[in-house]
C-alpha atoms as an extended CHARMM CRD file, in Angstrom:
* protein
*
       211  EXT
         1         1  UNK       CA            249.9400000000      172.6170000000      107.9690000000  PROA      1               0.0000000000
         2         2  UNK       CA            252.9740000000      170.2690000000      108.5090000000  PROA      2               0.0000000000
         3         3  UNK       CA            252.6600000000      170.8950000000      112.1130000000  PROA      3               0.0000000000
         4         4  UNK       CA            249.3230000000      169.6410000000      112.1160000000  PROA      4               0.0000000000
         5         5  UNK       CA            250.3620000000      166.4840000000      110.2310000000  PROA      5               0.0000000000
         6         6  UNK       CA            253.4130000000      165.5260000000      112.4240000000  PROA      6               0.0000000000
         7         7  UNK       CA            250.9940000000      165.8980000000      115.6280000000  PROA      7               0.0000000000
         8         8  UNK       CA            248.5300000000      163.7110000000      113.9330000000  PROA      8               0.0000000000
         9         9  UNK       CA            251.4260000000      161.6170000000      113.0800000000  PROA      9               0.0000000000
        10        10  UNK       CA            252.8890000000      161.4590000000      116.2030000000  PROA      10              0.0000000000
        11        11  UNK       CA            248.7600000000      160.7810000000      117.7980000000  PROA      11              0.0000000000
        12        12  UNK       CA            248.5890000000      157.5020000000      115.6200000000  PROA      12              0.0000000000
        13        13  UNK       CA            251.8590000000      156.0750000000      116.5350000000  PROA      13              0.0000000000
        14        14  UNK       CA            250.5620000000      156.4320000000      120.6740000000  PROA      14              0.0000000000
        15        15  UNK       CA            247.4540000000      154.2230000000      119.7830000000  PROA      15              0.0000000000
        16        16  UNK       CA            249.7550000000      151.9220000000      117.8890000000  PROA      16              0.0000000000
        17        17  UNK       CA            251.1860000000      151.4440000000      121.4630000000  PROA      17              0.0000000000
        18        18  UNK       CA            248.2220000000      151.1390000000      123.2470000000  PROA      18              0.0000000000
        19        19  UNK       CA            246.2970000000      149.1280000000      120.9700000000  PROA      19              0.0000000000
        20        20  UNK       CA            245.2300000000      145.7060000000      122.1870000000  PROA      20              0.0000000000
        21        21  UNK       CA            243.6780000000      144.2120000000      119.2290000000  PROA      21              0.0000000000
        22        22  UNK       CA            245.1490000000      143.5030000000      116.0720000000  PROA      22              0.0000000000
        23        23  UNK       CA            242.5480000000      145.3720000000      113.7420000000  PROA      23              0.0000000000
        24        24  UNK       CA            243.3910000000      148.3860000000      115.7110000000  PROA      24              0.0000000000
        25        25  UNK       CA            246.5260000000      147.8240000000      114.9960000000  PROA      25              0.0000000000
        26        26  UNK       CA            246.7350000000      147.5500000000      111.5110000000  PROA      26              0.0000000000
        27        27  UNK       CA            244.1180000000      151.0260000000      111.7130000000  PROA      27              0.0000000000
        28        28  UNK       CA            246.3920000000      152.8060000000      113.5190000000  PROA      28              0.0000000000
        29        29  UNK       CA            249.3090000000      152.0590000000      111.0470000000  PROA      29              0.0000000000
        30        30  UNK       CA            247.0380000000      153.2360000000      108.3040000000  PROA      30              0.0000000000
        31        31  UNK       CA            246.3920000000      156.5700000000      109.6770000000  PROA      31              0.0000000000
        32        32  UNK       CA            250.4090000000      157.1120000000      110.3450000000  PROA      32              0.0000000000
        33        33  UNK       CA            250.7370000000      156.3210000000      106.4030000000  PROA      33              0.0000000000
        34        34  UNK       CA            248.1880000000      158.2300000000      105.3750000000  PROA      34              0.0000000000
        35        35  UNK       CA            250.1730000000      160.9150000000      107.9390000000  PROA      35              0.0000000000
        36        36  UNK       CA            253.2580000000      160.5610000000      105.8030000000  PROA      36              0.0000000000
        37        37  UNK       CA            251.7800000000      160.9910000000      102.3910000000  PROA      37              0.0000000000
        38        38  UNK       CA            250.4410000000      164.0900000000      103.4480000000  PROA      38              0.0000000000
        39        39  UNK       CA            253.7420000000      165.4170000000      104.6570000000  PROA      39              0.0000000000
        40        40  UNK       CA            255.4450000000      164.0190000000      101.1810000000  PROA      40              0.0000000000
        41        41  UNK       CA            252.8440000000      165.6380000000       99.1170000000  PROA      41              0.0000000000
        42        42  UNK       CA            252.8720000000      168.5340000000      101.2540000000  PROA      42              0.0000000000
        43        43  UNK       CA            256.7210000000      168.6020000000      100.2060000000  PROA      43              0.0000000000
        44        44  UNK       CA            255.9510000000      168.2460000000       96.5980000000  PROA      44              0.0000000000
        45        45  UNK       CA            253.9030000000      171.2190000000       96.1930000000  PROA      45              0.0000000000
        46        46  UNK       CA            255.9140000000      173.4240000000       97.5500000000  PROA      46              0.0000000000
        47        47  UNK       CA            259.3750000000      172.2880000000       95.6690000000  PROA      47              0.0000000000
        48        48  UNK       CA            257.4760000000      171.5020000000       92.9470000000  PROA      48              0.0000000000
        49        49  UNK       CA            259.6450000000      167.9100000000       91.9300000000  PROA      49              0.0000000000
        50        50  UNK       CA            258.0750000000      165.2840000000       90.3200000000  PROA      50              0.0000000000
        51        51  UNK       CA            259.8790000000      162.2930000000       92.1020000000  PROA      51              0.0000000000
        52        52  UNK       CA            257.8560000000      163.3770000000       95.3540000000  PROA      52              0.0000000000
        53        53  UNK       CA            254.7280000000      163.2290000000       93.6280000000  PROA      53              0.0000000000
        54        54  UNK       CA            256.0520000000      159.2660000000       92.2320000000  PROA      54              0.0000000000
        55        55  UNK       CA            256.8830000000      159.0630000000       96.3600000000  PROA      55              0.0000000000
        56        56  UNK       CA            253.9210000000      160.5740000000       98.1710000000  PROA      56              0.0000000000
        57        57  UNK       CA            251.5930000000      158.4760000000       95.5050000000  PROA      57              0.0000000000
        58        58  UNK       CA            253.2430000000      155.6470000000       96.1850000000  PROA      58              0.0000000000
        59        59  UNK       CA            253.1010000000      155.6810000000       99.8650000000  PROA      59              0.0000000000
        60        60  UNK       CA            249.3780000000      156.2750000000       99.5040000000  PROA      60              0.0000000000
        61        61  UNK       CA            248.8450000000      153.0260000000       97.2340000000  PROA      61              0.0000000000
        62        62  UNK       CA            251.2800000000      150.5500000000       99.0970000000  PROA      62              0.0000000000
        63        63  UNK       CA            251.2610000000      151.6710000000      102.7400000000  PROA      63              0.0000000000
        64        64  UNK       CA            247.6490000000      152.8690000000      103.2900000000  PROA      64              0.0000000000
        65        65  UNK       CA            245.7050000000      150.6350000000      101.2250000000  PROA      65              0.0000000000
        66        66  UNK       CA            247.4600000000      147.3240000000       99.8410000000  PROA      66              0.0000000000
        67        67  UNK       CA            249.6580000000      146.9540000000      103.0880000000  PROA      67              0.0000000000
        68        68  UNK       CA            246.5010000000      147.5970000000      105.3940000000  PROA      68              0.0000000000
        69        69  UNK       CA            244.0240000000      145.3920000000      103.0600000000  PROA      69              0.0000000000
        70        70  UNK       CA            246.6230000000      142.8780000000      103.0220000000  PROA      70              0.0000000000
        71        71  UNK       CA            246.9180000000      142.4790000000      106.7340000000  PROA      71              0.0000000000
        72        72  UNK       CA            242.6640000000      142.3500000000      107.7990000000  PROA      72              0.0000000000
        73        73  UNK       CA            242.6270000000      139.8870000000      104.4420000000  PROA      73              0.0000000000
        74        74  UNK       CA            244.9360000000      137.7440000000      106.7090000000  PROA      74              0.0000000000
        75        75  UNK       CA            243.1180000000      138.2520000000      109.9640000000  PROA      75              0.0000000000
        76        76  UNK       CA            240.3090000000      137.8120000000      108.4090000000  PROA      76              0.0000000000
        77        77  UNK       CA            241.5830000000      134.0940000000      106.8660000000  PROA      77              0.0000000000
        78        78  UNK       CA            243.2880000000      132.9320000000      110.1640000000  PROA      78              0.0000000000
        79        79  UNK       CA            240.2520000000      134.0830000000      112.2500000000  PROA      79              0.0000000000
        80        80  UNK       CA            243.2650000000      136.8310000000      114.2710000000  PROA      80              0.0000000000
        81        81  UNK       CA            240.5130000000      139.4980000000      115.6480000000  PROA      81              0.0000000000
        82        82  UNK       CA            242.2190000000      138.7280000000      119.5600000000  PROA      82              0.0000000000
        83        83  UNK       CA            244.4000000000      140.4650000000      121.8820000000  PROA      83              0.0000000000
        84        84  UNK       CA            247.5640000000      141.5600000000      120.3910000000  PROA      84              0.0000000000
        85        85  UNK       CA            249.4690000000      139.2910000000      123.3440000000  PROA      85              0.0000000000
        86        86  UNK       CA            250.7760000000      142.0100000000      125.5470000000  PROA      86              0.0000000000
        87        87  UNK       CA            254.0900000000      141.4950000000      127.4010000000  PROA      87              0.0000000000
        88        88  UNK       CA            253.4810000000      145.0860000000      128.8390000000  PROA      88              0.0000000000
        89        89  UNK       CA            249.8250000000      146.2950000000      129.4020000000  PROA      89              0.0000000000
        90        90  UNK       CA            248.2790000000      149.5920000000      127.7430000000  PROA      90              0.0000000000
        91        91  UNK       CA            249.1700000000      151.9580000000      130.8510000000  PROA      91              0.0000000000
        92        92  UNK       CA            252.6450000000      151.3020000000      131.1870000000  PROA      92              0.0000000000
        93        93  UNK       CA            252.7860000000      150.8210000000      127.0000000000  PROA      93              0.0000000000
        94        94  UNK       CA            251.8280000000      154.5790000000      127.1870000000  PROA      94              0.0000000000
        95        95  UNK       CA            254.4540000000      155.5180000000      130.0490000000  PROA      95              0.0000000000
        96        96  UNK       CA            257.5320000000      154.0820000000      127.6250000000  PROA      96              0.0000000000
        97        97  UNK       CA            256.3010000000      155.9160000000      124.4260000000  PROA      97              0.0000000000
        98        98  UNK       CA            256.2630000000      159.2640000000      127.0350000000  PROA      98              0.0000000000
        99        99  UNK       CA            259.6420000000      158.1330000000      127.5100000000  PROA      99              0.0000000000
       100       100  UNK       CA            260.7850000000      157.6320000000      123.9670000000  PROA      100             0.0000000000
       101       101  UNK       CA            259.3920000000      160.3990000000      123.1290000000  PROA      101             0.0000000000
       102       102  UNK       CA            261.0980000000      162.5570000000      125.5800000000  PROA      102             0.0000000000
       103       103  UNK       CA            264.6790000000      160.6500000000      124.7540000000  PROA      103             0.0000000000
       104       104  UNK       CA            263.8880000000      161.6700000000      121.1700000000  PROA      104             0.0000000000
       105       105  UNK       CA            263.7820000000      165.2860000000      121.7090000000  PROA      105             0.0000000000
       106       106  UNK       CA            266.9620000000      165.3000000000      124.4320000000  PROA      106             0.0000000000
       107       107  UNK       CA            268.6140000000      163.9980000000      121.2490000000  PROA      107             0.0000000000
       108       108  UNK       CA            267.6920000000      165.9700000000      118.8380000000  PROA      108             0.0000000000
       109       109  UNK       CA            268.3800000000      168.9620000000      121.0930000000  PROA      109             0.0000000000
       110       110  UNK       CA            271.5550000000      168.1590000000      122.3970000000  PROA      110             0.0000000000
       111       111  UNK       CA            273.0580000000      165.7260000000      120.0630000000  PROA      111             0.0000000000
       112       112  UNK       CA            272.0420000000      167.2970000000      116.4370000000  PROA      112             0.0000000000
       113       113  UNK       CA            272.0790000000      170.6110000000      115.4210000000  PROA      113             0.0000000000
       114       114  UNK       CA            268.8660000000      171.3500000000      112.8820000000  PROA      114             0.0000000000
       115       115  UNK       CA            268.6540000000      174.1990000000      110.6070000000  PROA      115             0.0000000000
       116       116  UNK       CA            265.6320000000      175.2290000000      111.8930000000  PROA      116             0.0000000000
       117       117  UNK       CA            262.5890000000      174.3830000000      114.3400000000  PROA      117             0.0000000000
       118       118  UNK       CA            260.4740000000      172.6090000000      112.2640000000  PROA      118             0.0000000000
       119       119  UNK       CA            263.4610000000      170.3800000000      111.3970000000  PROA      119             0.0000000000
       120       120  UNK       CA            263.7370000000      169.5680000000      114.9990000000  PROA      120             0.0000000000
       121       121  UNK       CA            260.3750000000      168.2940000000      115.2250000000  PROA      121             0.0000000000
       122       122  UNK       CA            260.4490000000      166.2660000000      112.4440000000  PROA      122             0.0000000000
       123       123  UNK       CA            263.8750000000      164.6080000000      113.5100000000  PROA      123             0.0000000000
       124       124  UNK       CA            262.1210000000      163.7920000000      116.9530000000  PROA      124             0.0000000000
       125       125  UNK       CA            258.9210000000      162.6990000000      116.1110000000  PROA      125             0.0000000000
       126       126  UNK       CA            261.4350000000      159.9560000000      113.6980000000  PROA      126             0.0000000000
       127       127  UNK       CA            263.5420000000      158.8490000000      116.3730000000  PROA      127             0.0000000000
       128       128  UNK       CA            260.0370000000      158.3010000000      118.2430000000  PROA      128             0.0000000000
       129       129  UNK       CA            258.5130000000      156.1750000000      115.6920000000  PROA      129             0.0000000000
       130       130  UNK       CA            261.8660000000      154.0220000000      115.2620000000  PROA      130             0.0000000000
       131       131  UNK       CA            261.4670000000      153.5910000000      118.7710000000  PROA      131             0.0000000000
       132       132  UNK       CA            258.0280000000      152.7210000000      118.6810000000  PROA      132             0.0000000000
       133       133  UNK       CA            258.1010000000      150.1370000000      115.9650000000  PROA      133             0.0000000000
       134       134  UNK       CA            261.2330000000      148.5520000000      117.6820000000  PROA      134             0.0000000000
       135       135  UNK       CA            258.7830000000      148.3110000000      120.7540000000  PROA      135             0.0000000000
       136       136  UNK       CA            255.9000000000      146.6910000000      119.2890000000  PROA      136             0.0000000000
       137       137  UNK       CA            258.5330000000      144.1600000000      117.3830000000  PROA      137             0.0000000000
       138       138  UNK       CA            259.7530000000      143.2470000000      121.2040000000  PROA      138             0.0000000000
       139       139  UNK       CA            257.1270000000      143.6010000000      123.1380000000  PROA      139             0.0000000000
       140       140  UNK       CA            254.2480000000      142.2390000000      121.0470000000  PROA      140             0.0000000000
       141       141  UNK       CA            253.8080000000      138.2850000000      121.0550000000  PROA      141             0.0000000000
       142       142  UNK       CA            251.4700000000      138.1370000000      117.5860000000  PROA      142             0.0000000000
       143       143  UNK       CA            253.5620000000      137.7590000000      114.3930000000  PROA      143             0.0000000000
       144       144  UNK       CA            251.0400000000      140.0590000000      112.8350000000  PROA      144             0.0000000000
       145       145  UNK       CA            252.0750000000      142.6180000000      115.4320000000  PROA      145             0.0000000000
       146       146  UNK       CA            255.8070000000      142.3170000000      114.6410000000  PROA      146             0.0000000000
       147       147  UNK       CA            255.1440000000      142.4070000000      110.9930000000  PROA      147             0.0000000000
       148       148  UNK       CA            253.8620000000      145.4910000000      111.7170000000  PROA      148             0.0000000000
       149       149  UNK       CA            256.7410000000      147.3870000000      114.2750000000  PROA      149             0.0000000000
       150       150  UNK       CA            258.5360000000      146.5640000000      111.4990000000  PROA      150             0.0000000000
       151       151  UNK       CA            256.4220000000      148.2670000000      108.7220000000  PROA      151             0.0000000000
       152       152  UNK       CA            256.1170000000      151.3970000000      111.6370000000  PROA      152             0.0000000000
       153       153  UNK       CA            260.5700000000      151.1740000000      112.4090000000  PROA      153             0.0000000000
       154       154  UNK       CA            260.4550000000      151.5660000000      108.2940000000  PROA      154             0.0000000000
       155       155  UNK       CA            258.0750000000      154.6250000000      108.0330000000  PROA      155             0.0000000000
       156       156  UNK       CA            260.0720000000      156.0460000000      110.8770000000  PROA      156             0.0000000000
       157       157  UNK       CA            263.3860000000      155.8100000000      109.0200000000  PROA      157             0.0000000000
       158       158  UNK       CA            261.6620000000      157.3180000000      105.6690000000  PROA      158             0.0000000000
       159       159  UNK       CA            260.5880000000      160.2770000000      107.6110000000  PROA      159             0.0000000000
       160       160  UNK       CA            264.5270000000      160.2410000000      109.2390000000  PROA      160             0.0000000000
       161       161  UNK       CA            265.8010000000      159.9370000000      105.7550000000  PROA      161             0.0000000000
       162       162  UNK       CA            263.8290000000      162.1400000000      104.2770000000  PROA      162             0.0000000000
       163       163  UNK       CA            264.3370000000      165.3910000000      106.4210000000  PROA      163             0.0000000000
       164       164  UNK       CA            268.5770000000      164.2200000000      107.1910000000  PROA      164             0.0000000000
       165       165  UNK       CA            269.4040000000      163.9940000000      103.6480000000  PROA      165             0.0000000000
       166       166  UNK       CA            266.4360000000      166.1730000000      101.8520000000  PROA      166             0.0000000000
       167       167  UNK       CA            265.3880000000      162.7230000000      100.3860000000  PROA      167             0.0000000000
       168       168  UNK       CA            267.1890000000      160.3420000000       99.2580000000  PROA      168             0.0000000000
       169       169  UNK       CA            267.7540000000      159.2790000000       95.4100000000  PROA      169             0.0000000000
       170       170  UNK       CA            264.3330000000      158.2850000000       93.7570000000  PROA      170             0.0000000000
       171       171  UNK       CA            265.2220000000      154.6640000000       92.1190000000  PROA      171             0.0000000000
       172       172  UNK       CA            266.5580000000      153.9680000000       95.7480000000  PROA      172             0.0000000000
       173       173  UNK       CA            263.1130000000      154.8510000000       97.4950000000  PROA      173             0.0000000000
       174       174  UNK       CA            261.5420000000      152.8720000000       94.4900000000  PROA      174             0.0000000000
       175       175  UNK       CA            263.6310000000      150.2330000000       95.5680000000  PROA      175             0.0000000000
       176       176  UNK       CA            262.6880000000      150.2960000000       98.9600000000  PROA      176             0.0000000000
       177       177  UNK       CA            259.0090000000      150.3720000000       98.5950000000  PROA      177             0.0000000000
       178       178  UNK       CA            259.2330000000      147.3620000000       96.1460000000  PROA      178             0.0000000000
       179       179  UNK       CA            260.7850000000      145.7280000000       99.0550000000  PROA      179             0.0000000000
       180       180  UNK       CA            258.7020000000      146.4550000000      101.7020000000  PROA      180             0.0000000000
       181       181  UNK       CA            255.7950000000      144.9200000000       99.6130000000  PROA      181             0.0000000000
       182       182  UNK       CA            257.5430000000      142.0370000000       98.7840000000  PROA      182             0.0000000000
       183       183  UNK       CA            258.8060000000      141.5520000000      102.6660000000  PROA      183             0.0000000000
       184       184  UNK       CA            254.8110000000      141.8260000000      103.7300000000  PROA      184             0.0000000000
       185       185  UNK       CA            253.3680000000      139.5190000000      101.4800000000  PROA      185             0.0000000000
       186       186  UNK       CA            256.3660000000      136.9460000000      102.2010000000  PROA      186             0.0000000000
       187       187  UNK       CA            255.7190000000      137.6140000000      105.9050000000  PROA      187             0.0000000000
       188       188  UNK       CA            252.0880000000      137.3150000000      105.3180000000  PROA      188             0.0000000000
       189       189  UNK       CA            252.0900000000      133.9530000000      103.9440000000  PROA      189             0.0000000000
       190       190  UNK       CA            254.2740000000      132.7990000000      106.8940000000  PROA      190             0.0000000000
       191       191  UNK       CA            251.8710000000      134.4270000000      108.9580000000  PROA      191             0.0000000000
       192       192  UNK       CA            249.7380000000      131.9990000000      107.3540000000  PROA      192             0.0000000000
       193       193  UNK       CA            251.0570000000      129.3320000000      107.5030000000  PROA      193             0.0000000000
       194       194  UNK       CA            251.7320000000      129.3790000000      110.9320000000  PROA      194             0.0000000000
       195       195  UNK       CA            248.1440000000      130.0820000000      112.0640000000  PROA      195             0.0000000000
       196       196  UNK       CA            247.4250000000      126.1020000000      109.8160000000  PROA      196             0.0000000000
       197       197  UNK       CA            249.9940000000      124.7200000000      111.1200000000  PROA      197             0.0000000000
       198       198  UNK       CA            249.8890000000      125.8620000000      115.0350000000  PROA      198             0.0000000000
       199       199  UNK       CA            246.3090000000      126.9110000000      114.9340000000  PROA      199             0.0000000000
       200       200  UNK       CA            247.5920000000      130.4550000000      116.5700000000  PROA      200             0.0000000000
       201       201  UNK       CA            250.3800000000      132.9690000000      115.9070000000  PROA      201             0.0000000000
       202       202  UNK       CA            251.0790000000      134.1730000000      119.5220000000  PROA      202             0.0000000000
       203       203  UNK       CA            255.1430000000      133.4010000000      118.7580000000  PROA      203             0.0000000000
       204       204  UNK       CA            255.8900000000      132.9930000000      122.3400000000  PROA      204             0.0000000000
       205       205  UNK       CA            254.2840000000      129.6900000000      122.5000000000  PROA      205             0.0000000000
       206       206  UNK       CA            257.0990000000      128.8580000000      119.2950000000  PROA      206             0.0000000000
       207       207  UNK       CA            259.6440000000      128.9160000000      121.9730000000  PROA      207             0.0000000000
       208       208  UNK       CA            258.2250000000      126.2420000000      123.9580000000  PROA      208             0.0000000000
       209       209  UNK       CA            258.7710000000      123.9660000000      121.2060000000  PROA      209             0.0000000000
       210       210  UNK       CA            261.2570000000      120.7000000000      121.9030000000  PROA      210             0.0000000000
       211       211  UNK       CA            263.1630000000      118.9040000000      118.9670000000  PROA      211             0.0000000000
């Protein structure tokens, strides 16, 4: 069963690269949530612990339906349904998550030593989505887009957390998620406020800028 959700895992994070639009996007980013609570409740019912429950229901409220509903309300407001603003097109998008994806399994191999196979895989598949979210924050020109590499880098470190340490301490992911909210609807409004006052949020054209 966990195999099953760290491929499907692992499947929405590659359209996450790929995508062009920003609805896409944000769908994509929902699915790899939705990915995680599965694997967190999947952990819960077998160790029976109450705190994962609090987690995996969590994740399922804040990261697969206010997060997502948060970001198409602001598309939907600044009039964002365009091209993501791709410094590197889909194809070769696709050929550097191969790669990532290959680095992250040379170093899990050869650089940690997991108790067991399934360990491995989940250690790789988090390197991968660190990577990935790191990728879309560089090499995605909307602000939306680098709101959200940096909503996937933080699901990838949750999943890296989680299987390192065997979770870490429950007020501290509380903590965490409270932040994460907070940091997208602070983000948001900037979002928003860029799109008034620059009638786009392509943050390339920012740099153009002359005081």
């Amino acid at each position: 069963m966990q195999g099953i959700i760290l491929f499907a895992s692992l499947t929405s994070t590659y359209l996450m690269v790929i995508a062009k639009r920003t609805p896409a996007l944000i769908r994509s980013f929902r699915y790899q949530s939705f990915c995680l609570f599965l694997l967190t409740f999947s952990i819960a019912l077998e160790e029976r612990r109450m705190d994962l429950y609090i987690i995996a229901g969590l994740l399922l409220v804040i990261k697969v339906f206010l997060i997502p509903q948060l970001l198409y309300r602001i598309i939907k407001r600044i009039n964002a349904n365009e091209d993501l603003g791709l410094f590197i097109n889909p194809q070769l998008s696709l050929l550097w998550a191969l790669g990532f994806t290959y680095l992250s399994w040379i170093f899990t191999a050869y650089l940690i030593v997991p108790s067991n196979q399934a360990q491995a895989s989940i250690l790789a598949i988090a390197f991968f989505i660190v990577l990935a979210g790191i990728f879309l924050m560089i090499f995605r020109m909307t602000a939306l887009a680098q709101v959200i590499g940096l909503l996937v880098m933080e699901n990838g470190l949750f999943l890296l957390a989680s299987t390192v340490s065997g979770g870490m301490p429950f007020f501290v992911e509380i903590a965490i998620f409270f932040d994460v909210f907070v940091s997208v609807l602070i983000m948001g409004f900037f979002v928003y406020r860029i799109s008034r006052l620059f009638t786009h949020i392509d943050v390339n054209k920012l740099s153009r800028l002359k005081g």
